[in-house]
ZAMARGU-4260 file (C-alpha; in steps of 0.2 Angstrom, whole numbers, plus 5000, padded with zeros to 4 digits):
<rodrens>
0) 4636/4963/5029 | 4655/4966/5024 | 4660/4981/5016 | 4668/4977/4999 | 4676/4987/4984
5) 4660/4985/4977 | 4653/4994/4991 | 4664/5008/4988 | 4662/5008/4971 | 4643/5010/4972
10) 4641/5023/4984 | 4657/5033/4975 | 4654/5032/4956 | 4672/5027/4954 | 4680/5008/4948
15) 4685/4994/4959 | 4700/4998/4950 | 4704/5014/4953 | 4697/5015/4973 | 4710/4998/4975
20) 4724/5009/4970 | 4719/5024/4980 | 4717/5015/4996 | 4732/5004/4993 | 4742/5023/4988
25) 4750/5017/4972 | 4763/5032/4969 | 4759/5029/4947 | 4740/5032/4952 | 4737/5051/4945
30) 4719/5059/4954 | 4714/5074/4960 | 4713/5078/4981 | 4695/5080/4978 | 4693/5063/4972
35) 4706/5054/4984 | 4696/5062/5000 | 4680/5056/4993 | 4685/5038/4993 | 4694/5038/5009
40) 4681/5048/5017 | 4668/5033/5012 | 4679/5021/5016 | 4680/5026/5033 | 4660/5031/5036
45) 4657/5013/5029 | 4670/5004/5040 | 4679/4997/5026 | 4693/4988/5034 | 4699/4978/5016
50) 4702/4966/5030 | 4697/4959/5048 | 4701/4974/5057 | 4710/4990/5060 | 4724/4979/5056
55) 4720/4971/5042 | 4728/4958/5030 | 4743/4969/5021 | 4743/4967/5003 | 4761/4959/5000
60) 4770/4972/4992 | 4791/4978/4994 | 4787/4994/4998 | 4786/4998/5018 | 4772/5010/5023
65) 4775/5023/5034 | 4759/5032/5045 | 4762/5050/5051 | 4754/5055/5066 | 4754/5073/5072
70) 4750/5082/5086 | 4745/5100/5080 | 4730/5100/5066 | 4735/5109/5050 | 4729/5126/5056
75) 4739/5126/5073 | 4753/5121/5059 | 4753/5136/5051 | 4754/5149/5069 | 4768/5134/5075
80) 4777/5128/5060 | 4790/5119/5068 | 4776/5102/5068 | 4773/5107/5051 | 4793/5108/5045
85) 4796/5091/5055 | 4783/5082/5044 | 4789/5087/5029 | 4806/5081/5031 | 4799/5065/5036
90) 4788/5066/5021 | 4804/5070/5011 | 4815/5057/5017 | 4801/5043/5014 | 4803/5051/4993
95) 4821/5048/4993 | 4820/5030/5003 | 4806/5026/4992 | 4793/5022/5007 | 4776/5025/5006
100) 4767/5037/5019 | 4752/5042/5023 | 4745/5054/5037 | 4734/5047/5050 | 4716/5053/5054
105) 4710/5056/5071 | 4693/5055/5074 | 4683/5049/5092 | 4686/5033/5091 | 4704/5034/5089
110) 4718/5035/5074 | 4715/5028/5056 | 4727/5022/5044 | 4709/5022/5031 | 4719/5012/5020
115) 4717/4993/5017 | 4735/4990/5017 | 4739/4996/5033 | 4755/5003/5040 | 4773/4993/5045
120) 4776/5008/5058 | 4771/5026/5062 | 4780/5042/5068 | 4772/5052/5078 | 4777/5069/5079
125) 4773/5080/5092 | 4766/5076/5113 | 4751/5063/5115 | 4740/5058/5128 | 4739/5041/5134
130) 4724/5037/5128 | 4730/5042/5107 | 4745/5032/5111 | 4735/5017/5114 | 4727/5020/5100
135) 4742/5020/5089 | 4747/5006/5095 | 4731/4995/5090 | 4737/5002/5070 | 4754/4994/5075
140) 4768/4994/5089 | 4783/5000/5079 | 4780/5017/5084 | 4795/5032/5085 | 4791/5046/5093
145) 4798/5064/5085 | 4801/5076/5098 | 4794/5067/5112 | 4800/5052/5123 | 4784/5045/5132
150) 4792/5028/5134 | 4810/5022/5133 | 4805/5006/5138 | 4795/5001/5124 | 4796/5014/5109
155) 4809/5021/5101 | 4811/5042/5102 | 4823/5057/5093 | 4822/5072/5105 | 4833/5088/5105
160) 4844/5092/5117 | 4834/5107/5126 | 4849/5110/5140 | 4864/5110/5126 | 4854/5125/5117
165) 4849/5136/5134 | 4871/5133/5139 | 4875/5137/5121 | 4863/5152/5120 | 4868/5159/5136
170) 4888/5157/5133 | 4887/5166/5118 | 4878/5181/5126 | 4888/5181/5140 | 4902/5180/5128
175) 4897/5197/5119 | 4896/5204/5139 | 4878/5201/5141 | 4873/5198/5160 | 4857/5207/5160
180) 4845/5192/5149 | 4827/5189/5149 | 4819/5176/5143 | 4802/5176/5136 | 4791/5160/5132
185) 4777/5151/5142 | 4779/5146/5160 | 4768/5127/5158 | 4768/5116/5145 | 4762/5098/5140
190) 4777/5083/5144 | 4777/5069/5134 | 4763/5062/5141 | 4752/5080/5140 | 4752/5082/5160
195) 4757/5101/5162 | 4775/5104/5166 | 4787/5119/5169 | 4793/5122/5152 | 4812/5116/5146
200) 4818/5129/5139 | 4814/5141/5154 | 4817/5128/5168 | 4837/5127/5160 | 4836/5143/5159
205) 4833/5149/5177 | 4845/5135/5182 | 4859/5143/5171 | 4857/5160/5180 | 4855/5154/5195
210) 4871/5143/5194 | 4881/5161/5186 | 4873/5172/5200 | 4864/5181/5187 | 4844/5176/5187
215) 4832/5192/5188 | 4813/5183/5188 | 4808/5202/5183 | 4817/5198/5168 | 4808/5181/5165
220) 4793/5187/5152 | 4777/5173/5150 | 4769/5172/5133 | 4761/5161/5125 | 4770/5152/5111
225) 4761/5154/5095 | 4752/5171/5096 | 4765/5184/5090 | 4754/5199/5091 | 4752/5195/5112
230) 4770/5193/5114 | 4773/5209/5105 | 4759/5219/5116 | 4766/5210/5133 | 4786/5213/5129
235) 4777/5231/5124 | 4771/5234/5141 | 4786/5227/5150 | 4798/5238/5143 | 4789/5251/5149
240) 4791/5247/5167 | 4809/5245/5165 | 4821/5259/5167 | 4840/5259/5157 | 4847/5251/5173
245) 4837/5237/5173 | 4831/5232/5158 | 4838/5219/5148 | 4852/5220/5136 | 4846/5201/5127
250) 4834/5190/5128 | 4832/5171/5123 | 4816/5168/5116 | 4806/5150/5114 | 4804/5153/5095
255) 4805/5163/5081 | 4787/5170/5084 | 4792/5178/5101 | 4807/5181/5093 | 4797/5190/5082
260) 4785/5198/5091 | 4800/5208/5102 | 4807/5215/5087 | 4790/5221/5082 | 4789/5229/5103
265) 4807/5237/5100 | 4802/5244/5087 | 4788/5254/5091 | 4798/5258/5107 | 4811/5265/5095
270) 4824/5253/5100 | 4835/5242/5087 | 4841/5224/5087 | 4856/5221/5091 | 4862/5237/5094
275) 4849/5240/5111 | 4845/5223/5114 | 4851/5206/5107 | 4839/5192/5104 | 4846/5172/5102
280) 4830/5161/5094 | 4827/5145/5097 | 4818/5134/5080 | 4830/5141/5068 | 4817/5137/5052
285) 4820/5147/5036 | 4811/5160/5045 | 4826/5165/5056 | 4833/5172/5040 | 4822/5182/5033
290) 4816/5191/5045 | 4825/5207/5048 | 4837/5207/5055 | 4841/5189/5053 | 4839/5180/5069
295) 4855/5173/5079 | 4848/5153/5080 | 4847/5138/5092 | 4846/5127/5078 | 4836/5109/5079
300) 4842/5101/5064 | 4825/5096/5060 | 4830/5088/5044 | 4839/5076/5052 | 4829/5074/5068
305) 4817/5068/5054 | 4827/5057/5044 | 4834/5050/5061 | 4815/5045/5066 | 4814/5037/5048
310) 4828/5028/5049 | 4822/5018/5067 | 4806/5016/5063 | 4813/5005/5048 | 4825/4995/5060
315) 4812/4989/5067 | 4797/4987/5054 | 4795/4969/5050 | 4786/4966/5030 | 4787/4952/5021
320) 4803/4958/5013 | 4810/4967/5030 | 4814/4956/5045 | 4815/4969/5061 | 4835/4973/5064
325) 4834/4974/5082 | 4823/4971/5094 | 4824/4986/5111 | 4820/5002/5106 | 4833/5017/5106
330) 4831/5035/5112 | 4842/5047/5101 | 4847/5066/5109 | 4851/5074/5096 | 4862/5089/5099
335) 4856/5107/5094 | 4869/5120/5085 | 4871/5137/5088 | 4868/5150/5070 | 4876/5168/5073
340) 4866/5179/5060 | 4862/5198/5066 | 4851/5200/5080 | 4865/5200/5091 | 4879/5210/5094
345) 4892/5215/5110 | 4884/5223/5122 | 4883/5240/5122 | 4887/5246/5142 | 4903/5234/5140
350) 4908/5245/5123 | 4904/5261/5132
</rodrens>
């Protein structure tokens, strides 16, 4: 027996009325979270589909609806907030372009718009396996994916220039008379298609020293990427198995958290940033500034890396008042900038 309205409206207590507009995410329709995830909750436990399917009939309607998939579940979002900063901006740009979004839900059987009226394109933001991409692609097959490029030939993609950042990094420091610089972040990470691969950063990273004549593995430190109080006990220990002579003047670290957890080591260590050791970040999220002192930034753009995915996942969406503007899928590099704050400073054997 098909799951109607009605359905819904039986086992929920609510209208037909108002379950139609929450499902179909009309932006005048005022209720509470509590509300909203009750009815999308027993839509989805039902199997309401509004339609024949996953995809469903779309109700005609003007405005182009947007699904967000992500990669990291609201808790890893908050120890990693770079995912989390990246959504938002899509989420922002959708507000100012007048597009619906919604957030897709990932259960065992795969993704779920859990909205009747389906979606004309998703982003997906973060690395996913094979298996979630097919999965995507059953909800629809205009799909961009943000920071990842799993498959030039068939979906469109807005990744960061990773080599730009590590050159530009390293020029500065070795601008300010830096030679001696460590690098902290993990060895392995997932690519695009979550098999386990040297990670970017530190692959460029190596390659620059060894093109200068410079690279010291003892000065490569692994840490995990979103545990700052690990990266602050493991930079603790290292330092103390270096001497003055060998220790390093900067370091490049992954993100702000490492970042972070250095400062935190140096200063139990009574050492200061800049002036015993300079740190370049990569993220450069509002937390670069406020922590103290401010941290010298490999800057994303994440804002327009976002309204960049927006933007091609539009080209090609195809509504009943939208005909697709092109028809191949485009990879876009965007270029990282480099943000001087505090945390670095000319090195102090050059000024002695």
């Amino acid at each position: 027996m098909a799951v109607t309205l009605k359905t819904l409206a039986e086992h929920t207590g609510f209208s037909i009325a108002t379950i139609s507009r929450v499902l179909n995410n009309d932006p005048t329709m005022t209720v509470s979270e509590e509300t909203r995830r009750m009815i999308f909750d027993t839509a989805h436990k039902l199997g309401y589909t509004g339609g024949s399917g996953r995809r469903s009939q779309r109700i005609v309607t003007d405005t182009m609806v947007i699904g967000i998939a992500e990669m990291l579940s609201p808790a890893e979002q908050m120890t990693d907030p770079y995912f989390l900063y990246l959504k938002n901006f899509v989420e922002q740009t959708c507000f100012e372009q007048k597009l619906q979004n919604v957030t897709l839900r990932e259960d065992a059987d795969g993704y779920h718009a859990l909205s009747p009226s389906g979606v004309d394109g998703i982003i997906a933001i973060g690395y996913f396996s094979d298996q979630q991409i097919a999965s995507l692609q059953y909800l629809s097959s205009n799909i961009t994916f943000l920071d990842s490029s799993p498959n030039e030939l068939l979906y469109d993609s807005v990744v960061l220039n990773f080599e730009l950042g590590i050159h530009q990094a390293l020029d500065y420091l070795r601008s300010l008379g830096h030679a001696r610089i460590g690098f902290l972040g993990p060895k392995r990470l997932g690519d695009e298609h979550r098999r386990i691969v040297l990670e970017p950063r530190r692959r460029y990273f190596e390659h620059y020293m060894r093109e200068a004549g410079l690279y010291r593995s003892e000065l490569v430190v692994e840490v995990p990427m979103r545990d700052q109080l690990a990266v602050e006990e493991e930079f603790f220990m290292r330092m103390r198995t270096w001497n003055p002579q060998t220790m390093p003047t900067a370091v490049v670290a992954v993100n702000e958290e490492c970042a972070i957890g250095v400062i935190h080591a140096l200063r139990r260590l009574q050492q200061q940033v800049p002036e015993d050791m300079s740190i370049v970040s990569f993220n450069d999220t509002v937390m670069s500034s406020v922590v103290e002192p401010a941290l010298t930034s490999i800057s994303p753009h994440l804002d327009y890396m976002a309204a960049t995915a927006v933007r091609l996942v539009q080209q090609r969406a195809s509504t009943p008042a939208h005909q697709p503007e092109r028809r191949f899928p485009q990879k876009v590099v965007i270029p990282p900038t480099l943000t001087v704050r505090r945390s670095t400073a000319e090195c102090r054997e050059i000024m002695e």
